[in-house]
C-alpha positions in Angstrom: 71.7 306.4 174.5 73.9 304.9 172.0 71.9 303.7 168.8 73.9 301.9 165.8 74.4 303.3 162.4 75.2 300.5 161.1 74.3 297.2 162.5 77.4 294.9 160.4 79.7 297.7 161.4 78.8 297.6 165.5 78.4 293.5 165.1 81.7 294.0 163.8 83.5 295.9 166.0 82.1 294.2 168.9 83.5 290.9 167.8 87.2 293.0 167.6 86.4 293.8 171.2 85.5 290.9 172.7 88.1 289.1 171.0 90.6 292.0 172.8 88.6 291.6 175.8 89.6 287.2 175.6 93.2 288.0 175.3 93.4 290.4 178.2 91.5 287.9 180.0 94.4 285.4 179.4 97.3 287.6 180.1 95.4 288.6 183.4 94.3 292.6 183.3 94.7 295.1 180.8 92.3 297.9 178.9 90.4 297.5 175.6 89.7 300.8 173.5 87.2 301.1 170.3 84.4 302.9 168.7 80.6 302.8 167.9 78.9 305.4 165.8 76.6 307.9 167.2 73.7 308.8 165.2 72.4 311.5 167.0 76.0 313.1 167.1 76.8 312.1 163.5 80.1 310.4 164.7 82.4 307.5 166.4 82.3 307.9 170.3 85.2 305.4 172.2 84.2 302.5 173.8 86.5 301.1 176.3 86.5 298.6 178.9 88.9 297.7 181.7 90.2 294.2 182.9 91.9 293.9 186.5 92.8 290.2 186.9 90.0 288.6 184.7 87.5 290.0 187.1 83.9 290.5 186.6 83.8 288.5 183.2 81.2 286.2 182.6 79.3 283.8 180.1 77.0 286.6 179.4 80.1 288.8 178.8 81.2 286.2 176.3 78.1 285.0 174.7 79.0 281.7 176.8 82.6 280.7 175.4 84.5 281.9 177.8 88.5 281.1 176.8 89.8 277.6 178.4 91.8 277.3 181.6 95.1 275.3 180.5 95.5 271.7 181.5 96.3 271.2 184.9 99.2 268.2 185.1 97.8 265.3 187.3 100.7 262.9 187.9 99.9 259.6 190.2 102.0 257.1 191.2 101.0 254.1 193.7 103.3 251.3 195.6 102.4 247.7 196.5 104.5 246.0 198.7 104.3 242.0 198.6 105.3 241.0 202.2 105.3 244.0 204.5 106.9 241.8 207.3 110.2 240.4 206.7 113.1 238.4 207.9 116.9 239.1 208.0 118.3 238.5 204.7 114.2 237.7 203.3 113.1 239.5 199.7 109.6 241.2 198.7 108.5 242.1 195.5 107.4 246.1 195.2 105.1 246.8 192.6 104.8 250.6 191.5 102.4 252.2 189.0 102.7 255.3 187.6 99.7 257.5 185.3 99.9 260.3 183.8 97.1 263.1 182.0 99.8 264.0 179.7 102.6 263.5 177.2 105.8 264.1 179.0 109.2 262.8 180.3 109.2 261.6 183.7 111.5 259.9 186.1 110.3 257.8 189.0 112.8 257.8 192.1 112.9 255.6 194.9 114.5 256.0 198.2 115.4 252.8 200.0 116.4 251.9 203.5 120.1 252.6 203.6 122.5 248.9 203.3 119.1 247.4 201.0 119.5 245.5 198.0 117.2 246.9 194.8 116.8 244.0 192.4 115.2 245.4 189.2 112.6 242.7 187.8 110.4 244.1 185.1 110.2 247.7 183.8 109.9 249.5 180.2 112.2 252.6 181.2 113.9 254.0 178.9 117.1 254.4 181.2 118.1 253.6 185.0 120.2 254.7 187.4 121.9 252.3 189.4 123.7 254.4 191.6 120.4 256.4 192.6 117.9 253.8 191.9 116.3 256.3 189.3 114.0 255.1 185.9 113.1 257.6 183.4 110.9 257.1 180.5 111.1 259.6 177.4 107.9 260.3 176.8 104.7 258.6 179.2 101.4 259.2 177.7 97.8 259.6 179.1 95.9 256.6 179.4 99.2 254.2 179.4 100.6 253.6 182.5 104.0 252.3 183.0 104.6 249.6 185.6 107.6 249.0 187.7 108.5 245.6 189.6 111.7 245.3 191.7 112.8 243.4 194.6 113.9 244.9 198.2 116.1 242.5 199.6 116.9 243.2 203.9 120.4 242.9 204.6 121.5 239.7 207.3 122.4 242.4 210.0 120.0 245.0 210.0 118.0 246.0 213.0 114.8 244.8 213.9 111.9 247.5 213.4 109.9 249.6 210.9 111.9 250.8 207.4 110.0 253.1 204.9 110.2 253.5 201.4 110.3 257.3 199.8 109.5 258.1 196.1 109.2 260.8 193.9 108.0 261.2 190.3 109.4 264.5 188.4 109.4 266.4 185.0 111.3 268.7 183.5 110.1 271.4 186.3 111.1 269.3 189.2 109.0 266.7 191.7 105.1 267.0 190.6 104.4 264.0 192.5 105.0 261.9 195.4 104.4 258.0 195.2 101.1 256.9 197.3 100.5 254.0 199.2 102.3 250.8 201.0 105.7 252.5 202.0 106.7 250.4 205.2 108.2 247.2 206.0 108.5 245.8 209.6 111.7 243.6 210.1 111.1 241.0 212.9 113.5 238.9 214.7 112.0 235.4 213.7 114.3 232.5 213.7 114.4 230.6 210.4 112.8 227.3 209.6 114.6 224.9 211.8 115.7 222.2 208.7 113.8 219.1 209.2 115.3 215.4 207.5 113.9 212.2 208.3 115.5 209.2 207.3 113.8 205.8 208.4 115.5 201.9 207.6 112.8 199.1 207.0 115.1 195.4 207.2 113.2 192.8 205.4 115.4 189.6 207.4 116.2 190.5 210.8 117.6 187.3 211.4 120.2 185.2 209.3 122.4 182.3 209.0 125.3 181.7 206.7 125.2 182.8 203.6 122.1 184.4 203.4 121.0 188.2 202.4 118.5 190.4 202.9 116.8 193.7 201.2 117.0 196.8 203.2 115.0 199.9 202.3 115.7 203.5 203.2 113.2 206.2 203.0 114.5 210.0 203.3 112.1 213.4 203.3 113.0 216.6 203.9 111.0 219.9 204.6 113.6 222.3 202.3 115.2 222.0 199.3 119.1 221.5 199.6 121.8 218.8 198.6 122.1 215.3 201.0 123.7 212.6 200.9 123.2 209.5 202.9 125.9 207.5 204.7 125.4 203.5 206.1 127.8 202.1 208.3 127.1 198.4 208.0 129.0 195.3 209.5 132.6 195.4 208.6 133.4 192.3 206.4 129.6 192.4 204.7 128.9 192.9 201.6 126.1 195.7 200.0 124.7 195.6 197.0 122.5 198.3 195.3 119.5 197.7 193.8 117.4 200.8 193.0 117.6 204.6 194.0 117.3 207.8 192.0 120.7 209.2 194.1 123.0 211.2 191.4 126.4 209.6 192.8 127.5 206.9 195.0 130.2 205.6 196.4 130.3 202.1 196.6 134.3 202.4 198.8 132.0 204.6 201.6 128.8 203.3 201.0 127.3 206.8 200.4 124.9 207.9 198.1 124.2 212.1 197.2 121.5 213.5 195.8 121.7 217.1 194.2 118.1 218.6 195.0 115.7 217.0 197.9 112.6 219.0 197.7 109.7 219.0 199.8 107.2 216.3 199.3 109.3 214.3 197.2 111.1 211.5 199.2 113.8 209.6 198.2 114.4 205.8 198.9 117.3 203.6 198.9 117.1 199.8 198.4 120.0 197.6 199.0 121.1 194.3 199.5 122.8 193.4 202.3 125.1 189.7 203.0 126.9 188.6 206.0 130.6 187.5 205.2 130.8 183.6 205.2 133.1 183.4 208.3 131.2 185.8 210.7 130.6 185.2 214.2 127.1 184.1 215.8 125.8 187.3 217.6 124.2 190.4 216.7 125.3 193.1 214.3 124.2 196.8 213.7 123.7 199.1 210.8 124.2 203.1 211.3 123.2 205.4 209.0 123.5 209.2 208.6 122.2 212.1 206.3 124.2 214.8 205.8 123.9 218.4 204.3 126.7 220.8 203.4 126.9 222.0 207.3 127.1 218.0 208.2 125.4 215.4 209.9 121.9 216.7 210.5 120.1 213.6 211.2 120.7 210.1 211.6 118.3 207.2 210.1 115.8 206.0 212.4 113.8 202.5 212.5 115.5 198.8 212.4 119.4 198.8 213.0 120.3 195.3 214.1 120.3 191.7 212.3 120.6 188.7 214.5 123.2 186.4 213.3 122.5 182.5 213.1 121.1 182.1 216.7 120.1 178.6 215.8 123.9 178.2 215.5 124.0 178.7 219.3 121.6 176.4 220.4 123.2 174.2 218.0 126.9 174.2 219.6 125.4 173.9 223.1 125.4 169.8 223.3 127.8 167.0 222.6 127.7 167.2 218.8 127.8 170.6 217.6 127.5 169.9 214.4 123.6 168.7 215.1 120.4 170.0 216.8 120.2 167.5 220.0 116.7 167.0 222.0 118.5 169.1 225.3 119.7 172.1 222.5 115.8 172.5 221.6 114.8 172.6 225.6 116.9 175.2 226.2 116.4 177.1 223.2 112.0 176.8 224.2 113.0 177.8 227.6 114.5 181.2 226.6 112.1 181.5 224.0 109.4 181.5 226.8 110.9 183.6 229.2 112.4 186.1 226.3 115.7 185.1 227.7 118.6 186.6 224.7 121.6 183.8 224.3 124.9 185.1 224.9 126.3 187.5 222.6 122.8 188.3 221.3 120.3 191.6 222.2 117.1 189.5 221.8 115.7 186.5 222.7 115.2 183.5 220.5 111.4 184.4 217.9 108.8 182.0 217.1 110.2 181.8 213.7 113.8 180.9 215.0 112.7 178.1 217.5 109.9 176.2 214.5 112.9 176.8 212.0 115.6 175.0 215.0 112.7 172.6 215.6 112.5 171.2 212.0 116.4 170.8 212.0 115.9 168.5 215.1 113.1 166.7 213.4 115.5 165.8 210.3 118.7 165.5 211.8 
């Protein structure tokens, strides 16, 4: 048995030896000489102890501090993909976050489907790569996480089906991490929303005489946002006159009025007046209209499109005296009234309003 000459000396050298016995442990295996004095022998004896690979050392070995294992690096990165279905020529905004448990340079790499656009939006890296898509940051510290925001464009002829997104975040000893989550997009063959543009003509007066006017009123909505313009063919020899409309041009030689932006749930109206040409004949006339985009006509304004033409001027020039509303001029004009019988050179028959207005000209000629 080995007994202690002196207890500070032995404390001593035991702390020398486990502190020997710590480094070995690091470095992996080794051997650790000493030696404690014998008192029955009157003299040192060695003390040694053997370490193969850090084996067989424990908290008791070490009076419970055993040396720490060095920090491992734990690297994540994660993807979000906006849209995940798209359409030729559609965009989605990616969204990737990176973390890191220590200080250190890193570059984050994507790999995108081949003929893809990469639109960088928001980033803090230090410097990027075009050419290989490639962000690096100088220094990315625990507890901070850097965020990167670009948008993946699909190109107008790509093939329909499933494209994946690759990336890879590396330090200074290579790829320590591959980025998790969304990494596919499906590209379907949907058509695009079919443009839709309604245009609709409300005629205040859809009957006149000589010299008189009436308002006209044009409401246009579309379902995209995109320049129009709106084109009315109206009577040739008859004069329009604008009265309100937010349109940013017009020309008065082509009656045609353009508007920059039409957006969704905004209409726009047109309100004009519109007066027959003092020598125009009796009969009926018609108003065409059109709204046209950059690829052309794409729809043509709906609702009222014709303005009888003094039809109590018929009736009038039917008897002796055309210059006067006779008793057989009223007969006639009640007769196709009733039957809804329209007057040469006219679409409609004779309206209520027509025949009382050709019946008080009777009364007072």
């Amino acid at each position: 048995m080995v007994n202690t000459k002196n207890s500070r000396v032995n404390a001593l050298l035991t702390r020398i030896v486990l502190t020997m016995i710590a480094i070995l442990f690091i470095a992996g295996s080794g051997y650790a000489e000493t030696t404690l004095w014998n008192e029955s022998q009157g003299s040192p004896v060695p003390f040694t102890w053997n370490v193969t690979n850090g084996e067989n050392l424990t908290g008791t070995d070490f009076g419970n501090n055993l040396p720490l294992t060095p920090q491992t690096n734990v690297t994540i990165a994660v993807r979000i993909i906006g849209k995940e279905s798209l359409r030729f020529g559609e965009s989605t905004n990616i969204t990737v976050d990176i973390s890191s448990n220590m200080s250190q340079a890193l570059s984050f790499h994507e790999i995108i489907p081949a003929g893809w656009n990469l639109t960088r939006i928001s980033d803090d890296a230090d410097a990027f790569k075009n050419s290989t898509r490639e962000s690096i940051w100088f220094n990315v510290s625990p507890g901070i996480n850097k965020t990167v925001i670009y948008r993946l464009t699909a190109p107008d002829n790509a093939s329909i089906g499933t494209y994946h997104i690759n990336g890879a975040i590396s330090s200074a000893s290579g790829v320590i991490a591959v980025v998790q989550g969304d990494n596919t997009i499906t590209l379907n063959l949907i058509p695009p929303q079919p443009s839709v543009v309604n245009a609709t003509r409300q005629i205040e007066k859809e009957s006149l005489r000589q010299g008189e006017s009436t308002n006209i009123t044009i409401r246009i909505s579309s379902n995209m946002n995109k320049a129009l313009a709106l084109q009315e063919l109206i009577p040739r020899g008859w004069n329009l006159t604008r009265i309100s409309g937010d349109a940013d041009a017009f020309n008065s030689r082509t009656s045609e009025w353009i508007w920059f932006n039409v957006s969704p749930g905004i209409n726009k109206t047109v309100i004009y007046r519109l007066t027959a040409q003092d020598n125009a004949s009796i009969g009926t006339y018609h108003i065409n209209g059109t709204i046209s985009s950059k690829s052309g006509v794409i729809a043509v304004v709906q609702g009222d499109n014709s303005i009888t033409f003094d039809i109590t001027a018929f009736y009038r020039r039917l008897g002796s005296d055309t210059n006067r509303i006779e008793t057989t001029d009223v007969l006639t004009a009640t007769d196709d009234w009733r039957n809804k019988i329209a007057p040469a050179g006219f679409e409609r028959a004779i309206t209520t309003q027509e025949l009382l207005a050709l019946i008080d000209e009777w009364i007072s000629s």
